[in-house]
C-alpha positions as CSV (number, residue, x, y, z in Angstrom):
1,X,3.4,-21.5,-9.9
2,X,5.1,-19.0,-7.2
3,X,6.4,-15.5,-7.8
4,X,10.4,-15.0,-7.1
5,X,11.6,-11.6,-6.2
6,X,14.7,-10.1,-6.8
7,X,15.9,-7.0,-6.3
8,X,18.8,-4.3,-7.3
9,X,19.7,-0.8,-6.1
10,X,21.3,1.5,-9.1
11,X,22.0,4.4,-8.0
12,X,18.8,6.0,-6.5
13,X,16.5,3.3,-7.6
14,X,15.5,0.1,-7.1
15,X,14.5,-2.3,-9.3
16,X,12.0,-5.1,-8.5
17,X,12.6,-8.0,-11.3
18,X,9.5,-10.6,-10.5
19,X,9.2,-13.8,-12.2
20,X,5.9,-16.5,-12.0
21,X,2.3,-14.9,-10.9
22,X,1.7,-11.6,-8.8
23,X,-2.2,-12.3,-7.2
24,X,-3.5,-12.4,-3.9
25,X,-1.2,-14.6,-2.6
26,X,2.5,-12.8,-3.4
27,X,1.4,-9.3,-3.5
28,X,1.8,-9.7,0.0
29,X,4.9,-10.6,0.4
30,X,6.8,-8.4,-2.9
31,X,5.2,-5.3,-1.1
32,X,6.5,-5.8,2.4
33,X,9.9,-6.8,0.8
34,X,9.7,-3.6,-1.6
35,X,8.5,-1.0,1.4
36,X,11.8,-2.5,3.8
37,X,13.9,-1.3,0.9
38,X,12.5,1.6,0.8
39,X,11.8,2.4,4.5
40,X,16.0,2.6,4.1
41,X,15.8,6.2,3.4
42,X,17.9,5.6,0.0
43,X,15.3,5.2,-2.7
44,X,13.6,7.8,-5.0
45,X,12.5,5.8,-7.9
46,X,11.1,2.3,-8.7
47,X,11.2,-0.1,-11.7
48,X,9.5,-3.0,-12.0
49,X,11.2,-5.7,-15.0
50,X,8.0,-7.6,-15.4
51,X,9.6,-9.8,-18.3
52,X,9.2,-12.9,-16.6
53,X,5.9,-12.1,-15.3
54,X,3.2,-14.7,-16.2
55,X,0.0,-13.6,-14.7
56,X,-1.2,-10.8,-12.6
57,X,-4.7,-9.7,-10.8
58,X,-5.8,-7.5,-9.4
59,X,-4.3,-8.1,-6.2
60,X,-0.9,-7.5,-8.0
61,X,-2.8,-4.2,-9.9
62,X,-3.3,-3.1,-5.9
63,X,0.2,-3.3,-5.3
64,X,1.8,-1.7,-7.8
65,X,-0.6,1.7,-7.5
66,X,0.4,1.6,-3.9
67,X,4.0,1.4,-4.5
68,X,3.5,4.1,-6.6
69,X,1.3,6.2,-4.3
70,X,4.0,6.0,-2.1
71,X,7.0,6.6,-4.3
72,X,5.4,9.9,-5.2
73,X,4.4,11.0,-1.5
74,X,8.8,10.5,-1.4
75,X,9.2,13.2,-4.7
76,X,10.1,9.3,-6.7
77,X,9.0,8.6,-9.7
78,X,7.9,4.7,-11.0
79,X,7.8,2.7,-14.2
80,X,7.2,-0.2,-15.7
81,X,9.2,-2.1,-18.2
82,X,9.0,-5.8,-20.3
83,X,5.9,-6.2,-19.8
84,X,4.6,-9.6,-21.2
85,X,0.9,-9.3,-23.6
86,X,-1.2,-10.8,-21.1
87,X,0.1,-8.8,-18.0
88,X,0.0,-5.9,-20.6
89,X,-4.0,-6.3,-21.2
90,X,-4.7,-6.5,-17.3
91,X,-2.6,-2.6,-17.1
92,X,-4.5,-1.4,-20.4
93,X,-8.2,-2.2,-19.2
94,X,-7.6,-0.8,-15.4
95,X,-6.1,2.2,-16.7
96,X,-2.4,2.0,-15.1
97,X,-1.0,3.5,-18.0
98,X,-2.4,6.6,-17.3
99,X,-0.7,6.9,-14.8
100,X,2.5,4.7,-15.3
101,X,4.9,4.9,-18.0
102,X,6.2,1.4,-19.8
103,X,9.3,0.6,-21.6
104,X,10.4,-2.3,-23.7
105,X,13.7,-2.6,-21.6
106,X,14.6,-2.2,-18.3
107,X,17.9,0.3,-19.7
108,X,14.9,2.1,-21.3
109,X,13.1,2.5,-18.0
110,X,16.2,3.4,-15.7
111,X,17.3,6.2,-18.0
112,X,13.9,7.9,-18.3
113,X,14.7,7.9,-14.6
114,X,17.2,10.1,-15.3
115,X,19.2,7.8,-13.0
116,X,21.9,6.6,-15.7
């Protein structure tokens, strides 16, 4: 199965909704696509919908710490939101929650933003 990618500006922040399997061979291309966005000069935050999110490795784990690292080095905060059980297990055991907050919705994750 692929990964799709699609993407939304509210406000300040975008929101990266990705749907299939984030591994070795997509993290590629949803970081490139994420970093033009935000190259822009108009984003503080990030959320990432990871509803329809099937699988995830590391690779994807790699990707999302360094769109967070960055967001960060910008004053931005990130989160994480919809997050299916198995894709859940894979941020539990590395320890991405220390470091990321999850919500159940994406409205959940936007206003913790402080963004709505």
């Amino acid at each position: 199965m692929s990964l799709q990618i699609s993407m939304e500006m509210e406000r300040n922040t975008l929101i990266i909704r990705l749907e299939g399997e984030l591994d070795h061979h997509t993290s590629e291309k949803v970081r490139d696509k994420i970093e033009a966005e935000v190259d822009k000069g108009i984003i503080n935050n990030l959320v990432f919908n990871l509803e329809k999110l099937s699988f995830m490795d590391s690779s994807g784990l790699g990707m999302m710490l360094g769109r967070y690292k960055k967001i960060r080095q910008l004053d931005g905060k990130m989160s994480i939101c919809s997050v299916q059980s198995s894709v859940y297990k894979i941020f539990e055991l590395s320890g991405m929650f220390k470091i990321l907050s999850v919500y159940d919705t994406e409205a959940d994750a936007i206003n913790a933003l402080g963004v709505a």
